[in-house]
py3Dmol code that shows the C-alpha trace and the ligand (Angstrom):
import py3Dmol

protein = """\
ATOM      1  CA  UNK A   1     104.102 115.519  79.492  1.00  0.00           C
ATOM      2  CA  UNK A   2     103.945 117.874  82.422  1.00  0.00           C
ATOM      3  CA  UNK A   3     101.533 119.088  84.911  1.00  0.00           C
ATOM      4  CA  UNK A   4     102.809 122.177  85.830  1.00  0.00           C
ATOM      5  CA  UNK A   5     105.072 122.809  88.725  1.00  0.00           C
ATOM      6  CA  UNK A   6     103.486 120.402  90.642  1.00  0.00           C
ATOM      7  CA  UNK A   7     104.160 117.257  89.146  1.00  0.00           C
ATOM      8  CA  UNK A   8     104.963 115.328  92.195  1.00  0.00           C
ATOM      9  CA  UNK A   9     102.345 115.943  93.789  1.00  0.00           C
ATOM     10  CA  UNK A  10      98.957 114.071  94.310  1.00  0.00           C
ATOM     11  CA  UNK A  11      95.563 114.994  95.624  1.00  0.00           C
ATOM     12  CA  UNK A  12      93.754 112.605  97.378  1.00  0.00           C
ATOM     13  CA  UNK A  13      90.120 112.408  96.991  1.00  0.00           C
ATOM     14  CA  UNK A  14      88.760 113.699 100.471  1.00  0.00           C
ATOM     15  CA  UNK A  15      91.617 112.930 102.828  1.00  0.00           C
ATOM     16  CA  UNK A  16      95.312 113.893 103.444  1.00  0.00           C
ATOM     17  CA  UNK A  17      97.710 114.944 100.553  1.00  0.00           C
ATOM     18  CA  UNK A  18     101.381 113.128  99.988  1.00  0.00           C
ATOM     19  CA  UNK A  19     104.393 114.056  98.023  1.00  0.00           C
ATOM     20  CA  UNK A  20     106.120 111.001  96.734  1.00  0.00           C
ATOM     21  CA  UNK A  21     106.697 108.433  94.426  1.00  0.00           C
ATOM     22  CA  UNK A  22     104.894 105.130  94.959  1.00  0.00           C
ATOM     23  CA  UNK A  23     106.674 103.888  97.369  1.00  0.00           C
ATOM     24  CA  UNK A  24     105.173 105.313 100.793  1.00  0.00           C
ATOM     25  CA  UNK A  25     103.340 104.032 103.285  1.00  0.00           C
ATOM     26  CA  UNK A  26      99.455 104.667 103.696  1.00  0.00           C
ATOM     27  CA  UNK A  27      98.179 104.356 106.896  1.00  0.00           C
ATOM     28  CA  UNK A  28      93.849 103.582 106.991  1.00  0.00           C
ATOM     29  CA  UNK A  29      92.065 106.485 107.222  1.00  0.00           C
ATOM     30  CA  UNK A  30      90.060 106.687 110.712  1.00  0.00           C
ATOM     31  CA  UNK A  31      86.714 105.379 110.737  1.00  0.00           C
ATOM     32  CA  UNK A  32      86.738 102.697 107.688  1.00  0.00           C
ATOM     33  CA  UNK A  33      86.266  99.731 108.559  1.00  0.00           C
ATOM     34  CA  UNK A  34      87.975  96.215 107.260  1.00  0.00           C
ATOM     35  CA  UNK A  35      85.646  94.342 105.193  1.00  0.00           C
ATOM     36  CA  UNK A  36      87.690  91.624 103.305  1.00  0.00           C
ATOM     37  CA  UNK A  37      91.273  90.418 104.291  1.00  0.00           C
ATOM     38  CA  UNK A  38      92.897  89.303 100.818  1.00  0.00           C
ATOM     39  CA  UNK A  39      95.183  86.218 101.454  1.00  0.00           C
ATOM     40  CA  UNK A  40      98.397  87.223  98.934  1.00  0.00           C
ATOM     41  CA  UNK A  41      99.264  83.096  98.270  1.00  0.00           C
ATOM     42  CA  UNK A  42      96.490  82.798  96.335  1.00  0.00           C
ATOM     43  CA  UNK A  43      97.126  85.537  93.636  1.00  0.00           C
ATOM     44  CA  UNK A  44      99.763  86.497  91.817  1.00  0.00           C
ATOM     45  CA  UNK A  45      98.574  89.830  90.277  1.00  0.00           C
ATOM     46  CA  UNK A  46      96.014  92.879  90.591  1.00  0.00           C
ATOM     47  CA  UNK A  47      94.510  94.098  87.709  1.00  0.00           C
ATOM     48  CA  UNK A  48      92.558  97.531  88.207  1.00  0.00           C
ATOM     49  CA  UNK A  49      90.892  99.765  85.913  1.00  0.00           C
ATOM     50  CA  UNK A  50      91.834 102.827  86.100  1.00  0.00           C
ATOM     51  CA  UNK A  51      89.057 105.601  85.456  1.00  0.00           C
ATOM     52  CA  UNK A  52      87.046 105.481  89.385  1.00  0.00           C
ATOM     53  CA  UNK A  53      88.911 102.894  91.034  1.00  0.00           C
ATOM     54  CA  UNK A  54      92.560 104.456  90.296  1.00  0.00           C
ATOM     55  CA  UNK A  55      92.173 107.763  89.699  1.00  0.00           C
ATOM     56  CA  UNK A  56      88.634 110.139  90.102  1.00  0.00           C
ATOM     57  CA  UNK A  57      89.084 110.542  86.207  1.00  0.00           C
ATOM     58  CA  UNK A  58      85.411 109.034  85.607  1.00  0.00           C
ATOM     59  CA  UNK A  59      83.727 112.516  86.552  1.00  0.00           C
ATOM     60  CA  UNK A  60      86.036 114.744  83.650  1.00  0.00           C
ATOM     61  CA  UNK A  61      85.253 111.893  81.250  1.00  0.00           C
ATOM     62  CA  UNK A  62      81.907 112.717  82.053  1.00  0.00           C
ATOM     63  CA  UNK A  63      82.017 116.004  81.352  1.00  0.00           C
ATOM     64  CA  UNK A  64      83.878 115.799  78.168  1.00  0.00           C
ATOM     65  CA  UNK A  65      81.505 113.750  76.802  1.00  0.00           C
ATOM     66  CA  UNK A  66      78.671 116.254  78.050  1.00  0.00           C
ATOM     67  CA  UNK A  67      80.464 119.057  76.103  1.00  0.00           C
ATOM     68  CA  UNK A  68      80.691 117.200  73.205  1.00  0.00           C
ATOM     69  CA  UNK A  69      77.153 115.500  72.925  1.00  0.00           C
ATOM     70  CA  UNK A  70      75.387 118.679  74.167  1.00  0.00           C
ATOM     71  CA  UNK A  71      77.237 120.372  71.393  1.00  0.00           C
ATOM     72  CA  UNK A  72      76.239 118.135  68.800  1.00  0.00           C
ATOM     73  CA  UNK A  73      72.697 118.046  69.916  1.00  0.00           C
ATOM     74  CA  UNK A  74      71.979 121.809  69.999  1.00  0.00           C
ATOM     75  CA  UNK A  75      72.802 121.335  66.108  1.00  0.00           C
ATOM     76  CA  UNK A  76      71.461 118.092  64.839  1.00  0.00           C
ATOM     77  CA  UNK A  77      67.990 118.137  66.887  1.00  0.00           C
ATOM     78  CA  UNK A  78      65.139 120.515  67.191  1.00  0.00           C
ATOM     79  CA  UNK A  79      65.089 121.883  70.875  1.00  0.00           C
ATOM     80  CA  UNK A  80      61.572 120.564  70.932  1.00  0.00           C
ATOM     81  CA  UNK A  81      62.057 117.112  70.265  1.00  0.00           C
ATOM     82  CA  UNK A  82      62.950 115.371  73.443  1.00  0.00           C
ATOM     83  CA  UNK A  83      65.819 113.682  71.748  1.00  0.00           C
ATOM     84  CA  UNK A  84      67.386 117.314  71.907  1.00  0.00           C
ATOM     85  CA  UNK A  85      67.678 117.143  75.906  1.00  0.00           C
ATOM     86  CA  UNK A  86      70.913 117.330  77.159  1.00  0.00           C
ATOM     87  CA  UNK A  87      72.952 114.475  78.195  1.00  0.00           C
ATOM     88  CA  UNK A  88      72.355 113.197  81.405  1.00  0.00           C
ATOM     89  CA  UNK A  89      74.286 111.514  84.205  1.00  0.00           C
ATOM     90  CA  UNK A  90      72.007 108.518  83.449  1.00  0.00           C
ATOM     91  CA  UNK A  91      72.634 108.922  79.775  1.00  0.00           C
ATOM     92  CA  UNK A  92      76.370 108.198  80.415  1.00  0.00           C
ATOM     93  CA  UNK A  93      75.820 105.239  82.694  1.00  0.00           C
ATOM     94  CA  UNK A  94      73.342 103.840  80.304  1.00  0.00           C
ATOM     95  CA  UNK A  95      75.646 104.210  77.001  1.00  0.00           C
ATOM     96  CA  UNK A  96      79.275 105.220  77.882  1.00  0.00           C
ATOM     97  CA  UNK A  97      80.490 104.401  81.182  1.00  0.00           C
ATOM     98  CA  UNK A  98      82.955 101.384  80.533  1.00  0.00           C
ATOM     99  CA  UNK A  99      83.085 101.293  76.874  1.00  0.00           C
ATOM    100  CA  UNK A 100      85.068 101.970  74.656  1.00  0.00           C
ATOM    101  CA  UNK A 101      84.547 105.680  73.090  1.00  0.00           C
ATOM    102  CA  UNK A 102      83.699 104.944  69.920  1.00  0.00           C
ATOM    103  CA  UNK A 103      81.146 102.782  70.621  1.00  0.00           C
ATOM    104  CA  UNK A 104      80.005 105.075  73.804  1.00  0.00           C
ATOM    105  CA  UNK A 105      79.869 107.601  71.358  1.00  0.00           C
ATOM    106  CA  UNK A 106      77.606 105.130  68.741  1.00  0.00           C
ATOM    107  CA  UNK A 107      75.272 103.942  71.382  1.00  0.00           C
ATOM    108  CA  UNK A 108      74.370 107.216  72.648  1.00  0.00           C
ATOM    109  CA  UNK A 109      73.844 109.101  69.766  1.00  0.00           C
ATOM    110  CA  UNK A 110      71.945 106.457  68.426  1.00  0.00           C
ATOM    111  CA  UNK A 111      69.810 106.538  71.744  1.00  0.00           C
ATOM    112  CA  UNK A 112      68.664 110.102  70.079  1.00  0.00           C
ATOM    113  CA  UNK A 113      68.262 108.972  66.881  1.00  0.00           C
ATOM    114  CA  UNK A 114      71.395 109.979  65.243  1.00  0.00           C
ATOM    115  CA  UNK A 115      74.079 107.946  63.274  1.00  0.00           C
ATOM    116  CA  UNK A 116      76.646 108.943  62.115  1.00  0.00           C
ATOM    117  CA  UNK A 117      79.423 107.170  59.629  1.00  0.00           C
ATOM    118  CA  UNK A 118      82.210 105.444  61.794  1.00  0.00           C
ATOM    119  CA  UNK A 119      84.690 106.999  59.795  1.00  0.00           C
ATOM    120  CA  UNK A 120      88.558 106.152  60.233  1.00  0.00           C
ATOM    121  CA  UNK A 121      91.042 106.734  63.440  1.00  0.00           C
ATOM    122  CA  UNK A 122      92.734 109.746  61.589  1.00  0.00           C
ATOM    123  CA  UNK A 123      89.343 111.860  60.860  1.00  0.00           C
ATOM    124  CA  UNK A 124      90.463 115.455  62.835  1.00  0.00           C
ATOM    125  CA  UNK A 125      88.010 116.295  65.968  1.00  0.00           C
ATOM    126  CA  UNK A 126      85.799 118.700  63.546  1.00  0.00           C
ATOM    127  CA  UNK A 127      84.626 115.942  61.344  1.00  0.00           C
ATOM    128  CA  UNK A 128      81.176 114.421  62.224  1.00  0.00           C
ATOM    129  CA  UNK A 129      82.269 110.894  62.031  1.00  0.00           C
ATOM    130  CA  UNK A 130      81.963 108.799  65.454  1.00  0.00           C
ATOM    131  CA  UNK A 131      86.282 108.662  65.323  1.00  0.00           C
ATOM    132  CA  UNK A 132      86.334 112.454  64.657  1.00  0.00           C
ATOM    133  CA  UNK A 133      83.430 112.982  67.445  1.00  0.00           C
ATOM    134  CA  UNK A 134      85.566 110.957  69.734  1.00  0.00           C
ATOM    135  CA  UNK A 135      88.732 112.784  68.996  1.00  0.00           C
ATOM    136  CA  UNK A 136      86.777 115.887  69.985  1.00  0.00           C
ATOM    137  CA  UNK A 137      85.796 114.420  72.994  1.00  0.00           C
ATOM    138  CA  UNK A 138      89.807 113.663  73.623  1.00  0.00           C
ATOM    139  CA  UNK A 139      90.615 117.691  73.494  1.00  0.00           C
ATOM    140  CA  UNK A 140      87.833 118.129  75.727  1.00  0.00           C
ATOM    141  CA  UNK A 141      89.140 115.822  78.347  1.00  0.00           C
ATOM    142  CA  UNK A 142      93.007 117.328  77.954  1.00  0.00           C
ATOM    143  CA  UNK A 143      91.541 120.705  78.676  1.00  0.00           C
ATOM    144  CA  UNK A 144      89.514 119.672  81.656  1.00  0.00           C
ATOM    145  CA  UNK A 145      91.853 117.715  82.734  1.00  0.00           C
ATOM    146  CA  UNK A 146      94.322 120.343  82.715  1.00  0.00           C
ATOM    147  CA  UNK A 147      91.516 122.941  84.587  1.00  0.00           C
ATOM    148  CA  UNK A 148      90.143 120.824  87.253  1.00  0.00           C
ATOM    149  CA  UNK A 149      93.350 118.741  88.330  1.00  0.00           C
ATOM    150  CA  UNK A 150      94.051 115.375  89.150  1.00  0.00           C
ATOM    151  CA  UNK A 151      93.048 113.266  92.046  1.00  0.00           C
ATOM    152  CA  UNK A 152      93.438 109.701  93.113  1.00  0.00           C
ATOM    153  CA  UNK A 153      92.378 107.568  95.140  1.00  0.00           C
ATOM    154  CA  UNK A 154      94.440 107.145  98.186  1.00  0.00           C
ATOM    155  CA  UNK A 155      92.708 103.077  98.722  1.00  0.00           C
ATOM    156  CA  UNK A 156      93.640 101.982  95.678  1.00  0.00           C
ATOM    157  CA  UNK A 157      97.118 103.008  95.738  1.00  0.00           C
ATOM    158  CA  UNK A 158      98.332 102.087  99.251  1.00  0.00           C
ATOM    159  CA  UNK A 159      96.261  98.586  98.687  1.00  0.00           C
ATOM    160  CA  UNK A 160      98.446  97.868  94.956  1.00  0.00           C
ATOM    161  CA  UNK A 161     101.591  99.420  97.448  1.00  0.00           C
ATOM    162  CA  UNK A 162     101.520  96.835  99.567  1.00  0.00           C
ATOM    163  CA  UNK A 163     100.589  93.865  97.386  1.00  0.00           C
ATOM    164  CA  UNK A 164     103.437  94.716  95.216  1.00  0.00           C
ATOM    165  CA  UNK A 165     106.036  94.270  97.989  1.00  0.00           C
ATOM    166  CA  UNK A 166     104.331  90.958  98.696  1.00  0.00           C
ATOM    167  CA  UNK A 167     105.229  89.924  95.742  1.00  0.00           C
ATOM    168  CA  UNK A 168     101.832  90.406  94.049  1.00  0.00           C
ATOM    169  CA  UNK A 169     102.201  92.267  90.130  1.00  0.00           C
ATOM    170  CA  UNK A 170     100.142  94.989  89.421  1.00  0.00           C
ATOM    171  CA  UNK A 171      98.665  96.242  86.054  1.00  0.00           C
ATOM    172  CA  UNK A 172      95.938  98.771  84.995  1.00  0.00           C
ATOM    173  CA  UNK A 173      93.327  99.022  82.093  1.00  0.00           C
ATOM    174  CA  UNK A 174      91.997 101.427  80.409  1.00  0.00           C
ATOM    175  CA  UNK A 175      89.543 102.413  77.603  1.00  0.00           C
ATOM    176  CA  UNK A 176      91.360 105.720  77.554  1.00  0.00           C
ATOM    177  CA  UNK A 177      94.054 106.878  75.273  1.00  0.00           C
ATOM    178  CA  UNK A 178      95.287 109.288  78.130  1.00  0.00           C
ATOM    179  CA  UNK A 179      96.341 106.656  80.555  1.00  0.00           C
ATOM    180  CA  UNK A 180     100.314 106.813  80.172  1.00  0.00           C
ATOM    181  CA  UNK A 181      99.655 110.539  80.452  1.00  0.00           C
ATOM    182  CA  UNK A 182      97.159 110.570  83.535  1.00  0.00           C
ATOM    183  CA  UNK A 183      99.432 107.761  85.421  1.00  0.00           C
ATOM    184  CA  UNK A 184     102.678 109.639  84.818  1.00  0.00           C
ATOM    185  CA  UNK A 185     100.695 112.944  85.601  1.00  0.00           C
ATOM    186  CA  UNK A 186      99.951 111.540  89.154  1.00  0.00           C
ATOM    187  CA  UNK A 187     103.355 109.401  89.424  1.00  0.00           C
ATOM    188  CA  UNK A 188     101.631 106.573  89.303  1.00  0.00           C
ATOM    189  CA  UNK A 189     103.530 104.772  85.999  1.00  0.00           C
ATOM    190  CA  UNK A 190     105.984 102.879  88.426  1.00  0.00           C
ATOM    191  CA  UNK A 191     103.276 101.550  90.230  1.00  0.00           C
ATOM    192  CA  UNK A 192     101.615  99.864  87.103  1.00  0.00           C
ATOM    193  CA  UNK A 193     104.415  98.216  84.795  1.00  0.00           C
ATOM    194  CA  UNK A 194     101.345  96.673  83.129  1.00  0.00           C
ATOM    195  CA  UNK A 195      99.464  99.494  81.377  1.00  0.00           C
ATOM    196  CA  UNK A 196      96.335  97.972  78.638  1.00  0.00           C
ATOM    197  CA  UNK A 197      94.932 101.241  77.402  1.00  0.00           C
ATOM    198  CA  UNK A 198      92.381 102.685  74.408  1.00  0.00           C
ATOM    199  CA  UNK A 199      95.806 102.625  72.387  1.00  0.00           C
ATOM    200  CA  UNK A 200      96.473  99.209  72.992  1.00  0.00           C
ATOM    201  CA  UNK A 201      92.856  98.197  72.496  1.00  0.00           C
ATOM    202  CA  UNK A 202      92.962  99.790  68.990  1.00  0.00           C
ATOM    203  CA  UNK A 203      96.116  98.568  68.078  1.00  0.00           C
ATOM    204  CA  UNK A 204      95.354  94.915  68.848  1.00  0.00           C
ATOM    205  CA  UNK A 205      91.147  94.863  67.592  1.00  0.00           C
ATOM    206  CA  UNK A 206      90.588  94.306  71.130  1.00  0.00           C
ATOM    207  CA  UNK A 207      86.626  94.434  71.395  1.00  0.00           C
ATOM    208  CA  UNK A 208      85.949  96.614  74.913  1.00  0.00           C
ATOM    209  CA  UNK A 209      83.703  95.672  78.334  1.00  0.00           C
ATOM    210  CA  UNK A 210      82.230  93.375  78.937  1.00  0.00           C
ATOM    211  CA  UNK A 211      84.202  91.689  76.537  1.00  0.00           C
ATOM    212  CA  UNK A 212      87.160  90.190  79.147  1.00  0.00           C
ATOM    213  CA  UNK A 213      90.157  90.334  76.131  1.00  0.00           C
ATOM    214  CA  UNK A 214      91.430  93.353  77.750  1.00  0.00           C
ATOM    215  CA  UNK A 215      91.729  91.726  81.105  1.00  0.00           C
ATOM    216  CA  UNK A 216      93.100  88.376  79.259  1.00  0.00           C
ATOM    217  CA  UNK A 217      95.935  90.939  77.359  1.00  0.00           C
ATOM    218  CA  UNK A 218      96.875  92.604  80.795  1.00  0.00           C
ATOM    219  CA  UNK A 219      97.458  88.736  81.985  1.00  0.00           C
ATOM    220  CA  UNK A 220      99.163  87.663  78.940  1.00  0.00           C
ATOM    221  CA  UNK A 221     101.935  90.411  79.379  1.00  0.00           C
ATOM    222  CA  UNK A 222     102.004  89.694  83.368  1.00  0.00           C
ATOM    223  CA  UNK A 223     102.750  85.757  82.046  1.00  0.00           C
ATOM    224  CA  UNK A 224     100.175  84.725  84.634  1.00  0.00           C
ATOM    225  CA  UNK A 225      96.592  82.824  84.334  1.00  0.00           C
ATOM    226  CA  UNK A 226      93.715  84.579  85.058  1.00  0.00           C
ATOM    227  CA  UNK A 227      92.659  82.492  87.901  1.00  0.00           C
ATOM    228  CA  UNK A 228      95.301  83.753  89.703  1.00  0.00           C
ATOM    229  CA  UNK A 229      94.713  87.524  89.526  1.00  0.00           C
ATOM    230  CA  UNK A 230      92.404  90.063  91.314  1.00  0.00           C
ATOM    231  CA  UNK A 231      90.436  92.847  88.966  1.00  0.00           C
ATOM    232  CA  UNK A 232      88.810  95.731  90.837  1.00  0.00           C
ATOM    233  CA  UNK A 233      86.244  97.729  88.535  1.00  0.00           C
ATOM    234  CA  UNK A 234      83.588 100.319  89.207  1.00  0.00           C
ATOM    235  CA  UNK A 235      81.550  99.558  86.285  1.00  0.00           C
ATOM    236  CA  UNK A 236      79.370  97.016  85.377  1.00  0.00           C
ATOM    237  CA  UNK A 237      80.596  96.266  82.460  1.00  0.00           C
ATOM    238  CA  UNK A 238      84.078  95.861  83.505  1.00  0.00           C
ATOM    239  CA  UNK A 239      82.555  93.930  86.731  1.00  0.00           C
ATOM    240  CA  UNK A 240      80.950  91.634  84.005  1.00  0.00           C
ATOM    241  CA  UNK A 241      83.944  91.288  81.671  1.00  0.00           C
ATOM    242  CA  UNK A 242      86.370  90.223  84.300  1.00  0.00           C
ATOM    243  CA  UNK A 243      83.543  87.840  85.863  1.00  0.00           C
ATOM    244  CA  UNK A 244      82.931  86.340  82.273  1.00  0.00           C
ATOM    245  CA  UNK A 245      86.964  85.621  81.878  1.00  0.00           C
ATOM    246  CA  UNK A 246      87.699  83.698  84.963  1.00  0.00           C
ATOM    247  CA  UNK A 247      89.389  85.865  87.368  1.00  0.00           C
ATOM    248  CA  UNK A 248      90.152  84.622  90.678  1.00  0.00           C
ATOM    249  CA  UNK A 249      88.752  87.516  92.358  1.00  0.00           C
ATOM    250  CA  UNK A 250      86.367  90.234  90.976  1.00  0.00           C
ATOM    251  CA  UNK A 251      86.138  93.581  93.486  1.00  0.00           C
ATOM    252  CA  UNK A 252      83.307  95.989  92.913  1.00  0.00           C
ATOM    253  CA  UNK A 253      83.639  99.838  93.712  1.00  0.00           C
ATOM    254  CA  UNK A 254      80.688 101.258  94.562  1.00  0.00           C
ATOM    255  CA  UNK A 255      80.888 105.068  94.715  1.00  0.00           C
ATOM    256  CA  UNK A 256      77.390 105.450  93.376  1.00  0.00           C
ATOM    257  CA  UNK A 257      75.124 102.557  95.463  1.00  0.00           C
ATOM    258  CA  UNK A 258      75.248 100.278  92.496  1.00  0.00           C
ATOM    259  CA  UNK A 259      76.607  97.763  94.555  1.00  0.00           C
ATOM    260  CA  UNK A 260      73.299  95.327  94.045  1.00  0.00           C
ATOM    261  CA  UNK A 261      74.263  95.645  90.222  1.00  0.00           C
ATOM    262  CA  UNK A 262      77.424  95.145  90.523  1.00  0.00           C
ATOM    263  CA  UNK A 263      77.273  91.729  92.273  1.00  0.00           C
ATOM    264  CA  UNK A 264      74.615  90.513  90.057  1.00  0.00           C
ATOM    265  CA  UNK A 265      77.333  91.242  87.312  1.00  0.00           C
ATOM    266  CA  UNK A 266      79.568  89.071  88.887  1.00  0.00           C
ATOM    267  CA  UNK A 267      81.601  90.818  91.398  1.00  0.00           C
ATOM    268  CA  UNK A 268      82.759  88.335  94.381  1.00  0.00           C
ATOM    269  CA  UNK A 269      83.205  91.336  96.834  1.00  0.00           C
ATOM    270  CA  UNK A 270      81.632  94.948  96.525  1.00  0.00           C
ATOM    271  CA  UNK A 271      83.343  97.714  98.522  1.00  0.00           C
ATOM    272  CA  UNK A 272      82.533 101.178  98.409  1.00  0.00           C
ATOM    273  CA  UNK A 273      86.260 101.976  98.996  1.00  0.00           C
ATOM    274  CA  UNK A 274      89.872  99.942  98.635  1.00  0.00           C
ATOM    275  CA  UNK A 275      90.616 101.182 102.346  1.00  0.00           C
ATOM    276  CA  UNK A 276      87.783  98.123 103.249  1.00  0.00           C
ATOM    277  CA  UNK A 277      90.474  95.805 102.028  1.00  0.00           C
ATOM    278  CA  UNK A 278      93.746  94.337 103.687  1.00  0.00           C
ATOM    279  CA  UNK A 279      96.099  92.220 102.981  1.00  0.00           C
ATOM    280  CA  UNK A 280      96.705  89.155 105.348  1.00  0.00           C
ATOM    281  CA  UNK A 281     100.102  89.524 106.089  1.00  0.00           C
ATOM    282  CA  UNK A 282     100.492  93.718 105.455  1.00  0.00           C
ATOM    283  CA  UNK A 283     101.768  94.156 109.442  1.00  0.00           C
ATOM    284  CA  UNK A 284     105.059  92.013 108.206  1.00  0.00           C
ATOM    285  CA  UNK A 285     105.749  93.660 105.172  1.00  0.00           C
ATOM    286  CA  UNK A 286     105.435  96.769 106.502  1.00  0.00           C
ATOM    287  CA  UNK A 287     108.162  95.929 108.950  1.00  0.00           C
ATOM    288  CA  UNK A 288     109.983  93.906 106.308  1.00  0.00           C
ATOM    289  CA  UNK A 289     109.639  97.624 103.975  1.00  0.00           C
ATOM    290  CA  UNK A 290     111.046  99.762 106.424  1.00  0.00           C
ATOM    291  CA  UNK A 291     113.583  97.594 107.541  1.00  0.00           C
ATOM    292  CA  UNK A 292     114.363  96.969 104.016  1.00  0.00           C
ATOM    293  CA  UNK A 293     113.905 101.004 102.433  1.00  0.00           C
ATOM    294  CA  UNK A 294     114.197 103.258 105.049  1.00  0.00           C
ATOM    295  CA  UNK A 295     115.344 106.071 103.224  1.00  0.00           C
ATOM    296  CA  UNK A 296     112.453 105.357 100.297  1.00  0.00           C
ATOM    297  CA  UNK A 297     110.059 106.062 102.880  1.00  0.00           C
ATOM    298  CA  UNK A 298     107.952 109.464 102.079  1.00  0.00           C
ATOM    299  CA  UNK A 299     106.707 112.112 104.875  1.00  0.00           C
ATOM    300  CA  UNK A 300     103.007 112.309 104.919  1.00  0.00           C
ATOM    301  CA  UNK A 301     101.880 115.489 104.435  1.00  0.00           C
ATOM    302  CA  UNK A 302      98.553 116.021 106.684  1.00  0.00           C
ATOM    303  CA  UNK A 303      97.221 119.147 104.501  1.00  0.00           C
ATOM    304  CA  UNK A 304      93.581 119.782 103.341  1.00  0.00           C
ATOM    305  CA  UNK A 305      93.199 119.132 100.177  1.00  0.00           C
ATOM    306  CA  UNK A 306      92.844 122.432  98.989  1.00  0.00           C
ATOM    307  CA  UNK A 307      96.486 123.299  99.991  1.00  0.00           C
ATOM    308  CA  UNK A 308      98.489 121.434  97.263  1.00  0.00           C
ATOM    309  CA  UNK A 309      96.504 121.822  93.959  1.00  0.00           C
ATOM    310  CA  UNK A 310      97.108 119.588  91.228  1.00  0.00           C
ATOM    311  CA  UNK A 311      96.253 122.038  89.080  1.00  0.00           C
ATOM    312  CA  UNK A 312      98.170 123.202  85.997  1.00  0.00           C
ATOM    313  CA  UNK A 313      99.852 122.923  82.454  1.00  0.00           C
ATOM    314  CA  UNK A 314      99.250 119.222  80.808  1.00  0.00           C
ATOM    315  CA  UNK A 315     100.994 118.914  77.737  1.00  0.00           C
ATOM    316  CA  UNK A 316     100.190 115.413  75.566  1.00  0.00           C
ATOM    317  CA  UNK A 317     103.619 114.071  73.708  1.00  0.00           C
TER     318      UNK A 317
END
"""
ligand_1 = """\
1
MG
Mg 85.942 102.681 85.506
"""
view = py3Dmol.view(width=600, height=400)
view.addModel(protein, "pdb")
view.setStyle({"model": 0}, {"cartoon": {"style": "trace"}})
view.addModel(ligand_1, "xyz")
view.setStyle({"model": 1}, {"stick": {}})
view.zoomTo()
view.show()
């Protein structure tokens, strides 16, 4: 997997664009304030999804699944029938955002009256089964994926940065089966060792959000009980999932002022950005880092965001 010529390089959404691997140093972006100081004895691991918290991959999924369901729509339901409108941005909170596809894909369509046979994981994309509909919906996010670039989100990374030279593990779920390829796409794979994905989720019959067993696998393969790991979700039903399973700290995004929902799901702390959150002791292993890994150090790179495009080629293995 490839993403063109500029596979090294990241686009952070709405500030400054780096070149590196992981292991830089982020310095808060001006004017965001501190909201929560996260003490590092009391955890042992981070556990973030990955689709709006890690990477601003929520939006193409979103649009996949537009292309798709509008598709299917214009064919299966009379224009006049209100059931025929086109998916919504509400439509995909409501039935998709934090599921798993196929059952994104079932409780939407069924929200306009159609079922459809679940059919079996190898059904190819043109079949109308809910696996080949989902498949579809797959290519669709490759090719946007591939059109509109990458981005991530600059909070999330220098926060899992400097709790992993703390000492703190990191891992990252995912209802996706692109994660390996949208992690190594923004050179973000050495930064999770942990990856829980859509694969993993299928491979294992793990039931999806708010069901908390793919949080519980994620601790499992860190060797760690969930009482003493963070999760940081954007959706309700991860919020929800991770609240249900007994994580020692459950951390809200809010990019959408859903952040009432999101503690009445469960979250302990709702930010509407990582950069709100420090760790106690980050001045000291700062030092400790560049003492340590001078030469690891990466130059920040104080471009718009428009001048290093993500853009390009994005072959799946
Ligand atoms: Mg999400």
């Amino acid at each position: 997997m490839e993403l063109g010529d500029t596979s090294r390089s990241w686009q952070f959404v709405g500030r400054e664009v780096f070149r590196s691997e992981c292991d830089v140093e982020f310095p808060r972006p001006r004017g965001v304030g501190l909201t929560m100081r996260l003490d590092t004895a009391r955890y042992d691991a981070i556990i973030l999804d990955l689709d709006g918290v890690v990477t601003d991959t929520v939006s193409v999924h979103e649009l996949a699944w537009r292309r798709l369901f509008d598709g299917v729509l214009r064919h299966r339901v009379k224009r006049a029938d209100g059931a025929g409108r086109p998916f919504s941005h509400e439509d995909y909170l409501t039935y998709v955002d934090g599921k798993p596809r196929h059952d994104g894909a079932r409780d939407f369509l069924a929200s306009r009256g159609l079922k459809f046979r679940r059919g079996v994981p190898t059904d190819p994309p043109e079949r109308e089964t809910i696996c080949g509909l989902a498949k579809r919906k797959d290519g669709y996010f490759v090719e946007l994926l591939a059109a509109r670039g990458l981005r991530v989100f600059s909070g999330a990374v220098r926060l899992v940065s400097e709790l992993r030279r703390s000492g703190v593990q990191a891992a990252v779920v995912s209802n996706s089966r692109h994660c390996r390829m949208v992690l190594a796409a923004a050179g973000l794979s050495a930064l999770f060792p942990v990856r829980v994905d859509g694969i993993d989720a299928d491979r294992l019959g793990l039931p999806g959000r708010p069901d908390p067993a793919v949080f519980w696998e994620a601790t499992r393969r860190l060797g760690i009980a969930p009482e003493r790991a963070i999760v940081v979700e954007d959706a309700e039903t991860g919020v929800a999932a991770a609240s249900r399973g007994g994580f020692g700290l459950v951390i809200g995004i809010d990019r959408e002022g859903g952040g009432e929902q999101l503690r009445t799901c469960g979250a302990d702390v709702v930010v509407t950005s990582l950069d709100e959150i420090e760790i106690a002791d980050a001045r000291a292993v700062a030092r400790s880092h560049e003492l340590l890994k001078p030469s690891r150090r990466a130059t920040v790179t104080n471009s718009s965001a428009e001048d290093i495009p993500t853009r390009g080629r994005i072959d799946v293995q």
